[in-house]
C-alpha positions in Angstrom: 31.5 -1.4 -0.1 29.9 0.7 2.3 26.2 1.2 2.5 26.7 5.0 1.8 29.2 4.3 -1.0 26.8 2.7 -2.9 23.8 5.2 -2.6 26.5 7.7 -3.8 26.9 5.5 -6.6 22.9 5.2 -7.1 22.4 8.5 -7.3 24.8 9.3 -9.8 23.6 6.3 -12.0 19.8 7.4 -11.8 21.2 10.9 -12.8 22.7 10.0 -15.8 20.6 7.7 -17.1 17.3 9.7 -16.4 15.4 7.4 -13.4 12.9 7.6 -11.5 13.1 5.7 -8.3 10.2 5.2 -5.8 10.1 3.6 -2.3 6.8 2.7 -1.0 6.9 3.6 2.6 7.9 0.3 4.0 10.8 0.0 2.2 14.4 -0.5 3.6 15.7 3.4 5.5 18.7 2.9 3.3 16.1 2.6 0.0 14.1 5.5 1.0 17.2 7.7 1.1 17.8 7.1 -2.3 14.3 8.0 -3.5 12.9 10.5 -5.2 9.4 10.0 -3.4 8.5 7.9 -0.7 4.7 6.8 0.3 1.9 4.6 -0.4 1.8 2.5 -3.3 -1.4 4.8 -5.3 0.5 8.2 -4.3 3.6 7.0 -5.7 1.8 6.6 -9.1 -0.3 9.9 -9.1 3.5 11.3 -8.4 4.8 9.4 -11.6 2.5 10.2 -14.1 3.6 14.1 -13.0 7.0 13.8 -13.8 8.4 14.1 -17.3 10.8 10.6 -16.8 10.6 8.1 -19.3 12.4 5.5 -16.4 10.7 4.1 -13.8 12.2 2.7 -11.0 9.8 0.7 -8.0 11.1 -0.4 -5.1 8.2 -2.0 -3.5 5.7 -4.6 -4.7 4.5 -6.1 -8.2 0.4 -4.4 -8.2 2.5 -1.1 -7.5 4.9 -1.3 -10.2 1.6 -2.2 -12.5 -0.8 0.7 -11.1 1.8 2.8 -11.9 2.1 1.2 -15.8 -1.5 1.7 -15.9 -1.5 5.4 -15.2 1.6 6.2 -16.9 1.5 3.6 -20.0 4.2 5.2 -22.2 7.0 5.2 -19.5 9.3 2.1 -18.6 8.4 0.9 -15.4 10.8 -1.6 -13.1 10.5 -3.5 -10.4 13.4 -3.6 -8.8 13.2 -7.3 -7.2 11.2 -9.8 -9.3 10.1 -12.3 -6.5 8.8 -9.0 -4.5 5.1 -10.2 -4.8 2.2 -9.2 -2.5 0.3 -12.4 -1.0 -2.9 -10.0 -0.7 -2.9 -9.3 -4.1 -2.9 -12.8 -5.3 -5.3 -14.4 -3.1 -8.0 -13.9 -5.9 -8.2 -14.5 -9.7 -10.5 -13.3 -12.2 -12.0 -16.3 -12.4 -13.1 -16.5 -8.6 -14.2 -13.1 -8.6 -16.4 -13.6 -11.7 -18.3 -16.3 -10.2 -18.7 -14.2 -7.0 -20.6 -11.6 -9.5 -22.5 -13.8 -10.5 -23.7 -15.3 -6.6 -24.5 -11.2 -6.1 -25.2 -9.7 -9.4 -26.9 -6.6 -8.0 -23.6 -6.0 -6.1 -21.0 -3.3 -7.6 -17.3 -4.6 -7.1 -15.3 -2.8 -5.0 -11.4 -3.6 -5.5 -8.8 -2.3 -2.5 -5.7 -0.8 -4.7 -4.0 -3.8 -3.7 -5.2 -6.3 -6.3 -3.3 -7.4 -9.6 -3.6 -5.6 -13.1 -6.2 -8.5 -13.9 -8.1 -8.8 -11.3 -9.0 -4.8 -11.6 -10.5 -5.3 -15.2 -13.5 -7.1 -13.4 -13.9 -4.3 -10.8 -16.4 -1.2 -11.1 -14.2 1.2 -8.7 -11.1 1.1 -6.6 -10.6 2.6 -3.3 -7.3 3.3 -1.4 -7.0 2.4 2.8 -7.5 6.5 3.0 -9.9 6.9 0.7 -12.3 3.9 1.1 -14.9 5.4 3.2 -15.5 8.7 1.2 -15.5 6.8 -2.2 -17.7 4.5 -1.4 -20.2 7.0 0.5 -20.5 8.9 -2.5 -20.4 5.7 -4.8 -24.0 5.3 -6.6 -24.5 2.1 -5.5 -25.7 0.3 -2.0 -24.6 -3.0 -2.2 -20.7 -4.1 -2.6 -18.8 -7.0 -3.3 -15.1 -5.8 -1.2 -11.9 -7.6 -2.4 -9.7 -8.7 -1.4 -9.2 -7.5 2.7 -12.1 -8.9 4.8 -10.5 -6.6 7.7 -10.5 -3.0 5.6 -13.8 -4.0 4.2 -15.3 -4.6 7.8 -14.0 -1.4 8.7 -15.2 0.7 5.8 -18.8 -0.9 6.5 -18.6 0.3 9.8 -17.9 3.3 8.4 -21.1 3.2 6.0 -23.8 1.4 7.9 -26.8 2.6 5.8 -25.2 -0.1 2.8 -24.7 -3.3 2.0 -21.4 -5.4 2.0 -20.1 -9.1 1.1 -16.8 -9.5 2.5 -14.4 -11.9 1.0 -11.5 -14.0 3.2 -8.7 -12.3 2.0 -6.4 -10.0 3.5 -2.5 -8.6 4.4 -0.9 -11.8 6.0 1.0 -9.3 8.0 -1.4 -7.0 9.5 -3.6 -10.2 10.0 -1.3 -12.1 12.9 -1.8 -9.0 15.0 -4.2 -10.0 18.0 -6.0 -8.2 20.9 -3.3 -9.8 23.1 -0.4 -8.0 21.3 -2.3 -4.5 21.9 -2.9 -5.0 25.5 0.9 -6.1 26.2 2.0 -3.1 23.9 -0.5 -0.5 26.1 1.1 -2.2 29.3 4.4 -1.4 28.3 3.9 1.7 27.2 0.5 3.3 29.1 1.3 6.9 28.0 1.2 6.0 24.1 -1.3 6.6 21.4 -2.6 3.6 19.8 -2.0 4.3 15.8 -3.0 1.3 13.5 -4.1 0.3 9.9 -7.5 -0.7 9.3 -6.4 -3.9 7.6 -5.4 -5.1 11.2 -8.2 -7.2 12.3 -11.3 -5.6 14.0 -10.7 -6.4 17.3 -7.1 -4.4 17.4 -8.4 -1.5 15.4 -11.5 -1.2 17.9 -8.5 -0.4 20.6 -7.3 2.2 18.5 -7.1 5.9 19.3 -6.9 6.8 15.3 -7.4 4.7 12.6 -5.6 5.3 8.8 -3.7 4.3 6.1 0.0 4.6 6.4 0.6 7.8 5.1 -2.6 8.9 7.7 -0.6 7.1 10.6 2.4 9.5 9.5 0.7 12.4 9.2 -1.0 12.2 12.8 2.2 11.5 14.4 3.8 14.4 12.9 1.0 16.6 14.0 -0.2 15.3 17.3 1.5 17.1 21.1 1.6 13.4 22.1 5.1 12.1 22.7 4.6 8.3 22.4 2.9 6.1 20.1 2.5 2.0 19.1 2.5 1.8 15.8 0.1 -0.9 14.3 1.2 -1.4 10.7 4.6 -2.9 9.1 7.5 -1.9 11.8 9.5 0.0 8.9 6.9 2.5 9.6 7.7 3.2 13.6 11.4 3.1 12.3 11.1 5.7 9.7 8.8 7.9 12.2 12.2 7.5 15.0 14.5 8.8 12.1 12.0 11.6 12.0 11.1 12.7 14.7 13.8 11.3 17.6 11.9 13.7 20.2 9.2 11.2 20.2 9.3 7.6 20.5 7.5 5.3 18.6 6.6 1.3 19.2 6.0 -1.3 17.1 2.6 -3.0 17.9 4.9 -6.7 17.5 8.3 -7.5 15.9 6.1 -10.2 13.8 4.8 -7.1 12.0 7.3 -7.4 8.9 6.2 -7.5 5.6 9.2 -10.3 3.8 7.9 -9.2 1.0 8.8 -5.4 1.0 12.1 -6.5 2.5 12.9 -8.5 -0.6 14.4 -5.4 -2.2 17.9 -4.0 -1.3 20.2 -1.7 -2.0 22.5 -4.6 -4.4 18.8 -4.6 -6.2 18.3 -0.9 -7.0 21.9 -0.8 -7.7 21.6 -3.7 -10.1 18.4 -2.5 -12.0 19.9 0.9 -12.8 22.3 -1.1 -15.0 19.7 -3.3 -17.0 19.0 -6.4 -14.5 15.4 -4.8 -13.4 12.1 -6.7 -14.6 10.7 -4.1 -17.3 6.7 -4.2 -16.7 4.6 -5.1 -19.6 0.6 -4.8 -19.4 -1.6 -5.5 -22.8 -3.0 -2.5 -23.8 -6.7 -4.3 -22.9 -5.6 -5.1 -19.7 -4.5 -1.8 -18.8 -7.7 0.3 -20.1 -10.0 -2.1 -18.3 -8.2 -1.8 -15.0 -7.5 1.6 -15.5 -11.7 2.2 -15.2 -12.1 1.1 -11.9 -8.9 3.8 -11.0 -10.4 6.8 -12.7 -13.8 6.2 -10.9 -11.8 6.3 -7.7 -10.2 9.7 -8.9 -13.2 11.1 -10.2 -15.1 10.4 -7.0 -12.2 11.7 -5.0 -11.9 14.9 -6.7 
């Protein structure tokens, strides 16, 4: 069967039996097609919790199909491949992160969206790649413990010099193998291109950059910006999607290391499959999901 054959077929099955399907951003082209929305994992589930679907359908990573479970507890949310994990997300426990508390107890806990259900029911607020700087500006406290991403918490307290942060070694395997070395072969390739990168790239790429964001941020700036080429410093589905865009322009990947194997877990076969009952149905205790849901609405409430 061909490719388009069987979105055809998606799309009729997600009809009739009333899904929602989502494709974070660095999903597969032939995924996003299919999707109803497409973005970051926190803007998919502000977009869920809108719509009146009782089916959920992610096609991205585990903490995504849970964070939108948390804000949308009466629907059934799927995940569309079970071993589609996120190594960031698991790189602390509840346990760990306790114990850190207790080395800093004056510290507030500040949790990057991408951390588990669990992990968030031991955080005071949670903060998005886009939103990190303003929400924890306007945060009442001065001292933070940032988990998990050492690299977006060095750039958010660049951001916020006047307070205090304790940075953990965690972080996006992925956006982490970037080097300087890969920026300066990309910018000798390419010397007329805007340098566009994500801030959990390590500090001495994003220092290079000439604009700094979250993915949906990097989007957005290409779209808008008179500039006609641009290396792209976040997972390469991103300069892919852009080219589909917006073929006038042309956009680089910083490296072709920057794949996420993860997000690439999930086909086509996969979305196809979990519209006829072989998805893994998310289940969250009720406990678990009003702790961790705290930490979210002090995010939106600060955002507002």
């Amino acid at each position: 069967m061909k490719i388009r054959e069987l979105q055809d077929i998606i799309v009729k099955l997600k009809k009739e039996k009333n899904f929602l399907i989502l494709a974070h951003a660095y999903q597969a082209t032939e995924i996003q097609e299919i999707a109803d929305y497409v973005g970051d994992s926190f803007g998919l589930s502000q977009q869920t919790a809108r719509i009146d679907k009782q089916n959920v359908l992610m096609c991205g990573v585990r903490f995504m199909a849970e964070t939108v479970k948390i804000l949308s507890p009466e629907k059934h949310v799927f995940l569309a491949n079970r071993s589609a994990g996120c190594p960031m997300a698991e790189q602390m426990d509840k346990e760990f992160v306790l114990a850190v508390k207790e080395k800093y107890p004056d510290h507030s806990v500040a949790a990057y969206i991408n951390t588990t259900a669990d992990l968030k029911t031991v955080c005071d607020v949670c903060v998005t790649s886009s939103s990190a700087v303003e929400i924890l500006r306007k945060y009442p406290a001065d001292k933070f413990i940032f988990i998990p991403d050492c690299n977006l918490g060095a750039y958010v307290a660049n951001q916020i010099p006047e307070k205090q942060f304790q940075l953990l070694q965690g972080g996006c395997p992925t956006h982490a193998r970037m080097t300087a070395a890969d920026v300066l072969r990309a910018k000798e390739l390419h010397p007329n291109a805007l340098f566009l990168v994500h801030p959990e790239c390590k500090p001495e790429v994003a220092k290079q950059a000439d604009f700094i964001g979250s993915t949906t941020g990097i989007m957005a700036f290409a779209r808008s910006s008179e500039c006609k080429e641009f290396i792209i410093g976040t997972e390469i589905s991103i300069a892919e999607s852009l080219s589909y865009e917006m073929p006038e322009k042309k956009f680089y990947p910083l490296s072709v290391n920057l794949v996420c194997q993860n997000m690439k877990a999930t086909t086509l076969v996969d979305v196809y499959r979990s519209l006829n009952g072989e998805g893994e149905e998310i289940f969250l205790a009720n406990d678990t999901m009003q702790k961790a849901r705290k930490c979210i609405d002090r995010m939106i409430e600060l955002g507002e």
